[in-house]
N, C-alpha and C positions, 0 to 999 in steps of 0.2 A: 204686598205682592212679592216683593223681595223675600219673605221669610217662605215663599213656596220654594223658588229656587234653592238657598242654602241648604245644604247639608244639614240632618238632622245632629241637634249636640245631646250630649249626655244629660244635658235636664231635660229633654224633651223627650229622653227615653222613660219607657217606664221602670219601676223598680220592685227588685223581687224582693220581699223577703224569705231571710230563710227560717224552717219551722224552727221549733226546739229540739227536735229530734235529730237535726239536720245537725246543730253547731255544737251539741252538749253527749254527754255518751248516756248510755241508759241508766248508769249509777253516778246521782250526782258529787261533785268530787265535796272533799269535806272544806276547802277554802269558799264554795261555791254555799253550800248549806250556812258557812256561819257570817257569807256577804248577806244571804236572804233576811238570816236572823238578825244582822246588826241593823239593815234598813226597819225591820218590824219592831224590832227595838228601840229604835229613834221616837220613835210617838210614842208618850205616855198613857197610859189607860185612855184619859179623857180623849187623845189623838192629838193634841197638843204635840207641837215641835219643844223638844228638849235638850235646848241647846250647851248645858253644861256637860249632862252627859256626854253629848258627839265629842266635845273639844275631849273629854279624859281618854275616851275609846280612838278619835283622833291621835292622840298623844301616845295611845297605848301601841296602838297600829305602826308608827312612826318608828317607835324604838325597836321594837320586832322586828321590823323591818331593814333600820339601821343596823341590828346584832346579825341578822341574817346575813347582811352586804359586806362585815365584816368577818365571818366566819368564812365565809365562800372566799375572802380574799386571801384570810390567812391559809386555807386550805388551797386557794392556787400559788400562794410564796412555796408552801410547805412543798405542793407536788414539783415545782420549778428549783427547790433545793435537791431533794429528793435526785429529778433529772440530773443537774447539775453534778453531783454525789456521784450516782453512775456513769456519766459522761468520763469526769476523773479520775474515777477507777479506771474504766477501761480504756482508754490514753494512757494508762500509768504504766499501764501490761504491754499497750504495746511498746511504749517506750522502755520497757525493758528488756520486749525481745528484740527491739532495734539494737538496744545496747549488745546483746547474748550474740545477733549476729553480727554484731561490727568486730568485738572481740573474738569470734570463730575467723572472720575474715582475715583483721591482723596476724593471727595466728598460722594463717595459712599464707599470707602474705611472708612474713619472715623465716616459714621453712624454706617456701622457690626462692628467697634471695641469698638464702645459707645454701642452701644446695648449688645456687647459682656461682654462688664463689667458690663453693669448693669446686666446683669443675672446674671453674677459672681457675683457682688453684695449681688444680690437678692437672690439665691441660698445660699452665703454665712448667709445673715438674718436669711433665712428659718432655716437654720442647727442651726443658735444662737438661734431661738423662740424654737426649734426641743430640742435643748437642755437648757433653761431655762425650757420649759414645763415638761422637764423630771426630772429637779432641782425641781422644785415646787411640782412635784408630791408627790417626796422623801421627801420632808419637810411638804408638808401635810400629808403624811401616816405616817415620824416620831412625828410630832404635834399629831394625831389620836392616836398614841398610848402610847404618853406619857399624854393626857387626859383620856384614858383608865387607865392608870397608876393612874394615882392622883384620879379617880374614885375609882378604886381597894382598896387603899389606906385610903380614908375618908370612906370607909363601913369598913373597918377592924379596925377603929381607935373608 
């Protein structure tokens, strides 16, 4: 009674299969031909299991198989060098134009600091002519007046 109520499970579904034409494509692949051939191959004439042969075609299978998994490996080092190869080139490039613009930068860095001084400089001159001019002034106008003086002086004497 109980198994009316539960929910139906998946064994109790039924199951499809599916045809040949459903899982295989219309031209069978050649690994698919030579599984057919190794199973027809297994039974000797008589239909007899023959079981030394599987173990060599076994063993044959294995190694194949093994050169396979290591070609494929070395061929993903190879491409992961390869990456790597390019990766470092182009890092190397930019690290050169970082370099081209750090030394464009310094270079433009050290003309505003020379220009900058020379204005300092130059400003500072200015301020020294600024103030000799105003020294010279004073000693000309004390000169003008002490020739006033000695003027003053030789008419009163």
């Amino acid at each position: 009674m109980s198994s009316h109520l539960s929910p139906r499970n998946a064994k109790d579904q039924p199951r499809t299969r599916k045809s040949s034409t459903d899982s295989c494509p219309a031209k069978p692949s050649p690994t698919s031909r030579s599984l057919r051939h190794e199973r027809v191959s297994r039974l000797d004439s008589s239909g007899a299991y023959d079981r030394e042969a599987y173990d060599a075609r076994r063993e044959n299978r294995m190694a194949a198989r093994k050169k396979a998994e290591e070609e494929a490996g070395c061929t993903d080092y190879k491409k992961m060098y390869e990456e790597a190869l390019s990766t470092n080139e182009r890092l190397k490039s930019r690290l050169q134009g970082s370099k081209q613009e750090l030394v464009l930068v310094q270079t433009q860095l050290e003309r505003v600091t020379q220009r900058k001084i020379t204005m300092t400089e130059r400003s500072n001159e200015r301020s020294m002519l600024e103030t000799e001019k105003r020294e010279t002034r004073v000693l000309q106008k004390k000169i003008s007046d002490m020739e006033d003086e000695v003027k003053v002086s030789v008419q009163l004497q």
